[in-house]
N, C-alpha and C positions, 0 to 999 in steps of 0.2 A: 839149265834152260827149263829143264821140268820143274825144279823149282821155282825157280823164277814165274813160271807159267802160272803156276799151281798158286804160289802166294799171292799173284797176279787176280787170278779167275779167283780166289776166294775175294780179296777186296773187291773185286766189283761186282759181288755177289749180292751187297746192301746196295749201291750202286741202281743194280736193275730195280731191285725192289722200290728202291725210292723215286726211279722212274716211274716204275709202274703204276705206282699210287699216284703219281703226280699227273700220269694221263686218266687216272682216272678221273679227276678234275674236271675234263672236258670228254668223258665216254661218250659214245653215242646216245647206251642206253641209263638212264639214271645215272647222269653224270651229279661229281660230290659239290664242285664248285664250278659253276656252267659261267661261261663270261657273254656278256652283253654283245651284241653287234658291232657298239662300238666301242669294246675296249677290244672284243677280235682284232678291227681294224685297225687300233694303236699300237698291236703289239708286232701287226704284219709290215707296218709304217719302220715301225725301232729296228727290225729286222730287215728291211730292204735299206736303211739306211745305214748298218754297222758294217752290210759287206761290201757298199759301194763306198767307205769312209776312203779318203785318203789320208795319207801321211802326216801329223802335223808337221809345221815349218820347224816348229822349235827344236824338232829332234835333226841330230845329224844322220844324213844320209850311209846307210852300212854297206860297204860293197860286198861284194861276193868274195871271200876267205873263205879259207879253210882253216883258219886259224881264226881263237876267239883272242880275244886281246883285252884286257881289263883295264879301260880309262882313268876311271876313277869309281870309287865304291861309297854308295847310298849312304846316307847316316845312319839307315836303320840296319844295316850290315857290317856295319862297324864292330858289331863283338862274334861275326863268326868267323870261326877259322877257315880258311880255306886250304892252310897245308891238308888237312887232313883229305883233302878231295885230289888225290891220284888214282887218275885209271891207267891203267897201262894198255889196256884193249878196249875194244868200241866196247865189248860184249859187256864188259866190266862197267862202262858208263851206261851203258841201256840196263843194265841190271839196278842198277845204282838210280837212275832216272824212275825206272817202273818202281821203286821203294820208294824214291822221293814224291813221287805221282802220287802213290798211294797211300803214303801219311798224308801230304796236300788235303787229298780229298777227302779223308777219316778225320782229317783236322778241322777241314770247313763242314762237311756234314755230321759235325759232334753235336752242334745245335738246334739242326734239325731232327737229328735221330734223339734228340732230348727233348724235344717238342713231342712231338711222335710219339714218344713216350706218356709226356704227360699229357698228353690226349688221348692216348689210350686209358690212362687210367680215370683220367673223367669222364669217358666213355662208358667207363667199368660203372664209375658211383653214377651217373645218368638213370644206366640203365637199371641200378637198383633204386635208384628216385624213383623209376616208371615204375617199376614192376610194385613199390609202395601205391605209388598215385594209383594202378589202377585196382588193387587191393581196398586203398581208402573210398574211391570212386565205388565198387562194387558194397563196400559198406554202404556208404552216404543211401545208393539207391534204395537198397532195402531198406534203411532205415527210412527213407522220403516215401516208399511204397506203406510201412507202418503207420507214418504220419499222416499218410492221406488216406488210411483205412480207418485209423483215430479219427480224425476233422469229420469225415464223412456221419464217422458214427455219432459225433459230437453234434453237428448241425442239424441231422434228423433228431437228436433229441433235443436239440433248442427251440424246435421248429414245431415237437408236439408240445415241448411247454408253454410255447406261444400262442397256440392256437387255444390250449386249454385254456390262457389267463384270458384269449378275448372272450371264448364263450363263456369263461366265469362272467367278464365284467356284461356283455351280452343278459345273460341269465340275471344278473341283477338286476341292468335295467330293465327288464322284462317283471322282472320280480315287483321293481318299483314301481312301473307303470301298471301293472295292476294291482298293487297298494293303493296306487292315487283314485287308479278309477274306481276300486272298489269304495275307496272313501267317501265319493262321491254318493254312492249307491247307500252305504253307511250312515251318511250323514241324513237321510230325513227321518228317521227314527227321535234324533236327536234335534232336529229343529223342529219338527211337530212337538216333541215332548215339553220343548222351551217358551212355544206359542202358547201349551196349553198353562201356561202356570197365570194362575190369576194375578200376580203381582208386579207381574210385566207394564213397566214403562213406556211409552213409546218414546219419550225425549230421550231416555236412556242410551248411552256407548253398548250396552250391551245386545238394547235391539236393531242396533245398528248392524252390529255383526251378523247377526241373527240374520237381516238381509243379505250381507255380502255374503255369506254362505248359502245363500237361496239362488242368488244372481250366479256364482260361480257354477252351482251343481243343475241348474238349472239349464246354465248355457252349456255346459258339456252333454246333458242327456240330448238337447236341439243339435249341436253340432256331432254327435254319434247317433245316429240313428240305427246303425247297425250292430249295435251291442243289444245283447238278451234283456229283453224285458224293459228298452231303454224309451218305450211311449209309455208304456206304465208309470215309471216314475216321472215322467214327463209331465204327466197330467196330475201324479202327486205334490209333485214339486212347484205348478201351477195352484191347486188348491192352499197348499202353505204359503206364496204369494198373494191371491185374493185376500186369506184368511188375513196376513197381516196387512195389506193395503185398507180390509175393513179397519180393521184396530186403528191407522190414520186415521181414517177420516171419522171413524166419532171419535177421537179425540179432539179433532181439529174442530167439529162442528160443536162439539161441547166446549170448549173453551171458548168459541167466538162467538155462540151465544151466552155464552155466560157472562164474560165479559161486554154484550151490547145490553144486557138487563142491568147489571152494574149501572153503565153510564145513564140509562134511563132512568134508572131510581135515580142518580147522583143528578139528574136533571130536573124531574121531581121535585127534589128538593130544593134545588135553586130555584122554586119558583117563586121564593117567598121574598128572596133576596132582589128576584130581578122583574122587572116589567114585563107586562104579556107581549108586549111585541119582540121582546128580546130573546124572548125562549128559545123559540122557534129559529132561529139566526145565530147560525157559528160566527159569526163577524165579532158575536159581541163579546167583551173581553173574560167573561165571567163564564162561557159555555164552553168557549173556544179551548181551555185546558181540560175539561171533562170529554169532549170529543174527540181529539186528538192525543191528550196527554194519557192519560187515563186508557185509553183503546191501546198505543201503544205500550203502554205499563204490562197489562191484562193478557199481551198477545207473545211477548218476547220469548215468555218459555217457550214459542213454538217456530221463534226464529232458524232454530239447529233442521226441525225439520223440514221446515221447508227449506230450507241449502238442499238437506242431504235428498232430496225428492225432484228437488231444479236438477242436482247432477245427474241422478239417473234418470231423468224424463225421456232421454235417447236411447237407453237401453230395450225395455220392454213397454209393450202400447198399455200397459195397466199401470206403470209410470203416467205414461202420458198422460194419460185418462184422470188419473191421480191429480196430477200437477194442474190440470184444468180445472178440475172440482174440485182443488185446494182455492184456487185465483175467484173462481166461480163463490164459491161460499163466502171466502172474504171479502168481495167486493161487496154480493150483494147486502150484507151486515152492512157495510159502511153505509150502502144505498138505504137500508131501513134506517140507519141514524143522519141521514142527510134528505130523506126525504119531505120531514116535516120543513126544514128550513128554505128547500127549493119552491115547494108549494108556498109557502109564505111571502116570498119575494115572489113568483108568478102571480097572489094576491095581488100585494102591493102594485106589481107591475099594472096589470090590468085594471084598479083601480085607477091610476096615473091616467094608463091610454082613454077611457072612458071621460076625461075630462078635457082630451084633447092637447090639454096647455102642456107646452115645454117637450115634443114626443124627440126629440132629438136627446135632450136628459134622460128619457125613459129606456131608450136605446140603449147609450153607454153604462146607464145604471145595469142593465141587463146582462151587456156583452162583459163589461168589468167583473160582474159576479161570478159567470161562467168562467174567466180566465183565471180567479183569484182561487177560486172549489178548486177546478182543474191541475192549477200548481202546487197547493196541498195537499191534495190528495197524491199527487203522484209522489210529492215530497214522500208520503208516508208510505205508499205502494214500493216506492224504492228502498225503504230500510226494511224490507223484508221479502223483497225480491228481487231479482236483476231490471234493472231498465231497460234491457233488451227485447223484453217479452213482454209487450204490451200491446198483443191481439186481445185479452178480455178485458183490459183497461180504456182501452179506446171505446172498444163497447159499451162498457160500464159508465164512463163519460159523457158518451153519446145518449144513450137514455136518461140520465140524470138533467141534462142540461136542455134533452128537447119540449119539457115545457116551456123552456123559455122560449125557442125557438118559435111553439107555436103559440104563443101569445105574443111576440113583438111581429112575427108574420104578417097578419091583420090590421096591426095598427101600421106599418109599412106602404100594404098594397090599401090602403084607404085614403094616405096622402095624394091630393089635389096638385100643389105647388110644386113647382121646378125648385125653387129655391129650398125647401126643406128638403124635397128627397137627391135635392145635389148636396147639401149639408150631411145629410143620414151615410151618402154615400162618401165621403170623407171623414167623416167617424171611423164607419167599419175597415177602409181602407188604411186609411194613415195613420189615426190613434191605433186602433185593435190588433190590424195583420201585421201592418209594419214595424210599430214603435212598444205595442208589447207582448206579441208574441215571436216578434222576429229575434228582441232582447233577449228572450230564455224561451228556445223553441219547445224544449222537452216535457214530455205530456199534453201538450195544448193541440196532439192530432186532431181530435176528435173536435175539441172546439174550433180550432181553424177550418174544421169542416163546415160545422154550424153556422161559423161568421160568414165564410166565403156563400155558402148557401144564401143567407141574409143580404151577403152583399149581390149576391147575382139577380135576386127577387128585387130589390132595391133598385138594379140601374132598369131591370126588363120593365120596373111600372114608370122607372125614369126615362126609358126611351118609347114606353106608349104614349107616356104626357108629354113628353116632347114633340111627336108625333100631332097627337091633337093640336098641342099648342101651336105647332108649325101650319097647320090646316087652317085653323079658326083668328087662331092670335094674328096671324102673320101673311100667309096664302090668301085669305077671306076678310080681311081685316076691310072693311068698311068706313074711310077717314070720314070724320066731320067735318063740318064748316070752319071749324079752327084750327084743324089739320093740315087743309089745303089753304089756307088764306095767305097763301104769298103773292106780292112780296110786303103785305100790310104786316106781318109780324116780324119781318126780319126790318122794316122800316121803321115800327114800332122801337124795337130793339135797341134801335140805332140811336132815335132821338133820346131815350134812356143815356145810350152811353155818355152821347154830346151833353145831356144836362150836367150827368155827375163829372163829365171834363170841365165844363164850366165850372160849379163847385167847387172844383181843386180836390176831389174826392177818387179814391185809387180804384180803379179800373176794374171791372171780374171779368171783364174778356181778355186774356191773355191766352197765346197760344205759343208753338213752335213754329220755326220758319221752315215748314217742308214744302218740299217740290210740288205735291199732289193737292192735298186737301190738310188741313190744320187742323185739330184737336182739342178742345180748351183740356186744360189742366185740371181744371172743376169738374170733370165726367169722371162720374165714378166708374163706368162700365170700361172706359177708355182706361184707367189707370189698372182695371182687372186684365182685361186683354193687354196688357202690354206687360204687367206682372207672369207672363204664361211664361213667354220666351225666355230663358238666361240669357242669351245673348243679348238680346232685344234689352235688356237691364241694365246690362254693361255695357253699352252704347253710352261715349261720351256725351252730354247732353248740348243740346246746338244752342243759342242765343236764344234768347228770347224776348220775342215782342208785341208789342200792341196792337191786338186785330183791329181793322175797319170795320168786321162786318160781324152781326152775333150768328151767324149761320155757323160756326162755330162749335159754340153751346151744345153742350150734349142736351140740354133741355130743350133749345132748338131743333135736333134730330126728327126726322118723321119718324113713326110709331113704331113702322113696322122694323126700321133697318136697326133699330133702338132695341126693339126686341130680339131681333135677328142676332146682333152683339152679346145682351143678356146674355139668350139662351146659349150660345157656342160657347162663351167662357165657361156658363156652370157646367157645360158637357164636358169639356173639356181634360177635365183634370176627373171625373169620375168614369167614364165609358171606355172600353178600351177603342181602340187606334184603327179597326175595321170600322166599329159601329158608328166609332165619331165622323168617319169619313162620310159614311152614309147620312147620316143626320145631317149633317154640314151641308152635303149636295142638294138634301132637300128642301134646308131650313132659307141658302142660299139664292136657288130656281125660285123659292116662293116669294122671298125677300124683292128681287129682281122682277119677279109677274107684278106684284104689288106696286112697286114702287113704277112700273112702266102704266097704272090704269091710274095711280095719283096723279103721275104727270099730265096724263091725256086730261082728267079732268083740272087742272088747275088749267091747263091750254084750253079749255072750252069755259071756264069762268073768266080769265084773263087775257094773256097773251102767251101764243107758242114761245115767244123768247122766255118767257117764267115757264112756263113747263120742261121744259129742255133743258134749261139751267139748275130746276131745281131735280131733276134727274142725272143730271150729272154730276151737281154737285155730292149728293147723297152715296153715288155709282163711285166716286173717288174716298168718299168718307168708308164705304164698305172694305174696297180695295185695300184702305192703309190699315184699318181696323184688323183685317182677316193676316195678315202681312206675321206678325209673330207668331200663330199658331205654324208648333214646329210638325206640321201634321203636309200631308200629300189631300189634297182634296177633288184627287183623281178618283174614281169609282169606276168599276169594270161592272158592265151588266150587258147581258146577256136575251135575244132575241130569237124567233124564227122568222127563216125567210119561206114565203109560201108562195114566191113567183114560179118556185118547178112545179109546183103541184098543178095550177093553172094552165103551164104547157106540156105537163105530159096528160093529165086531162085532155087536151084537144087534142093530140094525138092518138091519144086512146080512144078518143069516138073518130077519129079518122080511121081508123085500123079496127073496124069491128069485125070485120072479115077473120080478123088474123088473132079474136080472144081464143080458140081452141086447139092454136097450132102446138106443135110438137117442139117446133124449132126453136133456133136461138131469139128469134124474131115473133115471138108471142109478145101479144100487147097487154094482154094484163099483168106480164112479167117485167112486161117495160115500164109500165106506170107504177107498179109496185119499187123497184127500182130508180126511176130518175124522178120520182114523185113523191120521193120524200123529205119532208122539209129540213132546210140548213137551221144549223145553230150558230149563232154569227156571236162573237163577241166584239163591244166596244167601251171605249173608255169615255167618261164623260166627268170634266174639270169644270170646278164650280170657278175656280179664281179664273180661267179661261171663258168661260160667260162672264163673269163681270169685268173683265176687259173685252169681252167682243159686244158688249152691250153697253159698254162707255163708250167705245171706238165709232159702234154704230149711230149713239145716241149725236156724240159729239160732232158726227158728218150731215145728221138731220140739222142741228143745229147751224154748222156753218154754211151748207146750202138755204136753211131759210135768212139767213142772216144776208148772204149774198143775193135772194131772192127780195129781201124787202128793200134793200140798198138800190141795186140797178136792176130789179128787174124788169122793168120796162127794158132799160138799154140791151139786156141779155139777148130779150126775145127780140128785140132789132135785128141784134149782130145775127142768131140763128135761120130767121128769114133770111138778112143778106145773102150771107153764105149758099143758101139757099137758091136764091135767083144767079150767084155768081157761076154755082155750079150747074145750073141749067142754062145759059148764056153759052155754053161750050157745045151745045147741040143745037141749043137756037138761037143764032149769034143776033136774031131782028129784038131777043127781050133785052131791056132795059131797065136797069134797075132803079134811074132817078125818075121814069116813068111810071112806077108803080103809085100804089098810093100810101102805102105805109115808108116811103122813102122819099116823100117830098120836100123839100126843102126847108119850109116853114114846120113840117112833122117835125121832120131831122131834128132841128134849131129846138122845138118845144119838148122835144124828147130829151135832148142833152140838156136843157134849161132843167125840167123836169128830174131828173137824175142827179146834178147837182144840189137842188134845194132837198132831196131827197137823202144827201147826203149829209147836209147840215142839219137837218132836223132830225134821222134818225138813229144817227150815229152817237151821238150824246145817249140816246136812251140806250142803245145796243151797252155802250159804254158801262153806263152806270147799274144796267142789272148786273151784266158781270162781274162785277166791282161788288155789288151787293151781295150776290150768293157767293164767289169764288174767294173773294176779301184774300188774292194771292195775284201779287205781281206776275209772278214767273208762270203760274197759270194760266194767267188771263194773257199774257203776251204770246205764249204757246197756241192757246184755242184762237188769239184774232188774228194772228198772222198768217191761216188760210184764207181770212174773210176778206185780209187788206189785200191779198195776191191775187183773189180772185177779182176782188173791182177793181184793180190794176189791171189785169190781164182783160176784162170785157172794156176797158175804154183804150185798151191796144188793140185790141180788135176791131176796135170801132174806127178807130184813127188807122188802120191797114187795112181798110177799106179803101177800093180804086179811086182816089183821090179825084179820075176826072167825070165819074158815077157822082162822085157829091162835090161837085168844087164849088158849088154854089154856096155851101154849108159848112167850108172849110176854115173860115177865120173864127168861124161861134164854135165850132169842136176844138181849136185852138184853146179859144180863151176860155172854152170849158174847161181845159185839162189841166191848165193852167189853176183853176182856184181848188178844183178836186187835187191836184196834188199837195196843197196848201194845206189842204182839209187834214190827210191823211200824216203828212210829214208831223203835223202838231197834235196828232192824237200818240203818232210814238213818240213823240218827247214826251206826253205825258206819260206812258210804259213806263221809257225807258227811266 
């Protein structure tokens, strides 16, 4: 049993151990393999489930024996013996049992305790891996502690070689930069010395340089002024500029005179070849290559410098200054070889004007020579300077060309005629501004100054002669005896046409069918004024037919309105569009004053109906005339009103009391204030006066026409009315009681009024017919005359029938042949 104990307690001696380790698994403290929550819970689950297991079915139930019984034996127990298993006592089988027990469990924990094993000795090599790692690890650091004591050392010494390479590169360009500026400083030793060499060129690349080294170091000493001693050479390097801008300019001034005594002699000479008149004159074709050719031949070597002197003109004012007195000397050369020929043509000119004849020749002879200089010369100005720069070219222009100026001036403001200085100003304007200097505007500044000058002296004496003319010609114009002799000349006229109808000989009165007034075709003045308007040209043209009457005729026209026509077409097209207007209004009011004291006077040698007519007719001839100017002949002019002045005057000697007040209510403060005069402005239309002046004329006319017709009858009907409307207050008057409403009155009145009608209606007829020689006119103007003697014998006839019923069958059969009368004057209208 001791034995058994003893071999016992040794086998479960690894037993505990491997317990023990196996709780150590889950120790409390620094447990070796700690389990999750929830595999605790899975392993608490397997364990309440193994001890509640029941039986399975498949086995057979074992009762309680004491005896074991061998049913049948497993396959895998098939090769052991079991004789060899006799106990004969328990003790023998529990002995037997605790060996079998205990191989059992040495036999199932062989593999574990071989595990175990070999995890201990991986434990072993582990831990001599560590104790290497932390060996190598205690290297590495030191060795990473060296490395970062190296790098350290390394990078401050990167770091002063770095600094040293920027201040080398620093240091150089310091070094450079005061290379350069000293260069600068350096360099006038060396261009003074190069000034001074007598062999120096100026057209030369070399004194080119010679400047651009002047410009460079010149503009560094201006732009550093706080360098040592940098106004010093500022003002050296100034005098080595002067000095060579002298060396330009007597170069420049030596050659260009040198070359203008060339052309002189070379002109000279020509004189043997050419006429005295020709000398004098680039025109001519023999001078014209020495002037021109030859100057430019003479001048080219000095084309480089003037480039190189135009480019830097913007640099320094001694440039500038240069570049002006280069432009300056050349012009005036060309002025000393163009002046004999400008003077010679200002001869010639003034010779021309002194004779009067052809001064519109003299003009363009004038203005063409200045356009023609002006274009060659710039031609030539431009091949040796920019064309951009022609401030002393203009001037240079301008003086050369104002003799002519003031020698066409005079002959200008000396012309008389409307018509030459409406011509002069169509020259300057059309030919010269627009058609050749508008063609090739370039250089012709200065002379399109001149022209425009000429041209403005030109309209100012054209709109003071227009003026006069308007006054005396027109406004003042005093008609003759065969001015006003109508209708003996338009009768005249007539018989003319009738004879050469008879003849079988063609017509010269021929007009257009207008509404107004008709035109002949034969007026020159008509075909200018209608020439103005474009539209007014391109106007389809209407039928045309055979006047009745020569009122027509522009040669027929009264004087004034003839002139009035004239003069607005030549203003026209020369004055601008303000001044025309005003001239227009004036020439118009005068036209209209004039032509209203011809009428009067033709009504006091003849008859009112000739006066009126031939005021209207003229008043409609104006109308259609004025009709194509595409002009406003509205004028705005300007007045004072000086009716405050007059009442604050009375007020202010009403308030004498109150001159010395303090208050708002002082009266010389008030009269100073409400006394001062308005500036009104108003507009005043010429075409509006000659329709309120035809309107007015034409209602004179149809009142005296209705006047001569009925007016006895008129002033009948006006008394009746008269007594009819007094009859309502005093019912005892009676109007066949009176005496201008008597019966046999009545009767001889209507009688009267009728024959009144036949005999003057024919004449009324036939003047109209004479001066208006227009259907549609004349049916216009009598169709007030025919409604008004209609309307006074309806009012004669609505008259209280039983007031005149005595006189009631003769008012009948009066209205009776007056309707007669009038029905067969409009079929002749119509």
């Amino acid at each position: 049993m001791a034995t058994s104990a003893s071999s016992g307690g040794g086998s479960t001696d690894p037993l505990k151990k491997y317990k023990q380790r196996i709780a150590l698994y889950e120790a409390a403290d620094e447990p070796l393999a700690p389990l999750t929550p929830s595999q605790r819970q899975f392993i608490l689950d397997l364990t309440h489930g193994a001890n509640d297991r029941e039986i399975p079915k498949h086995l057979k139930h074992i009762p309680p024996k004491r005896t074991v019984e061998v049913v049948g034996i497993d396959q895998s127990l098939k090769g052991v013996n079991f004789d060899k298993f006799k106990f004969q006592t328990k003790h023998e089988f529990n002995e037997w049992f605790s060996n079998v027990e205990t191989e059992v469990s040495e036999h199932e924990d062989q593999d574990i305790v071989q595990y175990i094993e070999m995890l201990e000795d991986i434990q072993k090599q582990i831990k001599d891996v560590h104790d290497q790692t932390s060996s190598a690890l205690d290297d590495l650091k030191t060795l990473e502690e060296n490395y970062h004591f190296v790098s350290n050392k390394t990078n401050s010494l990167h770091t002063s070689c770095q600094q040293l390479i920027e201040e080398q590169k620093l240091l150089e360009v310091v070094a450079k930069d005061i290379d350069e500026n000293l260069g600068h400083f350096l360099q006038l030793d060396k261009v003074a010395s190069k000034l001074s060499v007598p062999s120096l060129l100026v057209t030369s690349d070399a004194f080119f340089s010679i400047l651009d080294q002047i410009d460079v170091s010149l503009s560094f000493m201006v732009h550093n002024p706080s360098f040592k001693e940098s106004s010093v050479y500022t003002a050296k390097f100034k005098h080595c500029l002067n000095r060579a801008v002298s060396l330009i300019k007597s170069e420049v001034h030596k050659t260009l005179q040198d070359t203008t005594t060339q052309i002189n002699i070379a002109v000279i000479q020509q004189n043997v070849k050419v006429p005295p008149s020709a000398i004098s004159s680039i025109s001519s074709a023999a001078i014209f290559p020495i002037v021109y050719g030859k100057f430019s031949a003479g001048v080219a070597k000095l084309k480089k410098v003037f480039a190189e002197v135009e480019k830097r003109r913007n640099g320094w004012p001694e440039y500038t200054e240069l570049f002006n007195e280069i432009q300056q000397s050349f012009l005036r050369e060309r002025s000393n070889l163009l002046n004999a020929s400008v003077w010679a043509t200002v001869t010639e000119l003034t010779n021309r004007g002194k004779t009067g004849v052809d001064l519109c020749s003299t003009v363009r002879t004038g203005c063409l020579f200045c356009i023609n200089i002006s274009q060659d010369e710039f031609r030539l100005f431009g091949d040796f300077f920019h064309p951009s720069f022609t401030a002393n070219f203009d001037e240079f222009m301008e003086n050369l060309c104002l003799p002519i100026y003031d020698t066409l001036r005079p002959l200008l403001i000396k012309i008389q005629h409307l018509e030459t200085l409406a011509e002069m100003c169509t020259i300057l304007r059309i030919e010269m501004l627009q058609e050749h200097a508008s063609n090739n505007p370039q250089g012709l500044g200065a002379v399109v100054r001149i022209i425009e000058q000429l041209l403005q002296d030109t309209q100012e004496r054209l709109v003071y002669r227009a003026s006069i003319y308007i006054s005396t010609d027109i406004r003042n114009y005093n008609p003759g005896p065969g001015d006003i002799a109508y209708p003996e000349k338009l009768e005249m006229m007539e018989q003319i046409a009738e004879s050469l109808e008879q003849n079988n000989e063609p017509r010269p009165l021929v007009r257009s069918n207008s509404q107004t007034s008709v035109v002949s075709l034969s007026s020159v003045t008509s075909q200018e004024v209608a020439s103005i308007s474009s539209a007014a040209a391109l106007q389809i043209p209407r039928p045309m037919k055979t006047s009745s009457s020569p009122a027509d005729l522009h040669g027929m026209w009264f004087p004034s309105v003839r002139r009035t026509l004239l003069c607005l077409s030549k203003l026209y097209r020369c004055l601008d569009k303000a001044i025309f207007q005003g001239l227009s209004q004036e020439a118009l009011t005068a036209c209209i004053a004039n032509l209203t004291v011809a009428a009067q006077a033709i009504s006091t040698r003849k008859t009112v109906v000739d006066g009126q007519l031939f005021e209207i007719k003229h008043l409609l001839i104006l109308r259609e005339q004025i009709a194509p100017f595409q002009t406003d002949f509205a004028v705005k002019e300007m007045s004072l009103d000086f009716s405050r002045v007059k009442i604050a005057a009375l007020s202010f000697l009403q308030k004498k009391k109150q001159l010395f007040s303090l208050g708002s209510n002082n009266s010389l403060l008030e009269f100073i204030v409400d006394g001062t005069p308005q500036v009104k402005e108003y507009f005043l239309d010429s075409k509006k006066e000659v329709d309120k002046q035809l309107k007015y004329t034409c209602e004179l006319f149809i009142n005296h026409c209705t006047q001569i017709l009925i007016g006895p009858l008129k002033s009948f009907v006006n008394k009746a009315l008269k007594i009819i409307e007094a009859q309502k207050e005093k019912p005892d008057v009676v109007l066949s009681q009176q005496s201008f409403a008597l019966p046999n009155v009545v009767s001889q009145l209507v009688h009267d009024s009728v024959e009144s009608l036949k005999s003057k209606l024919p004449f009324i007829h036939r003047s109209m017919k004479l001066y208006l020689a227009n259907r549609e006119t004349e049916f216009i103007l009598f169709r007030p005359i025919k409604n008004n003697v209609l309307n006074g014998f309806l009012q004669m006839e609505n008259i209280n029938p039983c007031e005149l019923r005595r006189s009631t069958d003769c008012m009948s059969n009066t209205r009776s042949c007056k309707c007669i009368d009038i029905k067969c004057y409009d079929s002749e209208l119509d």
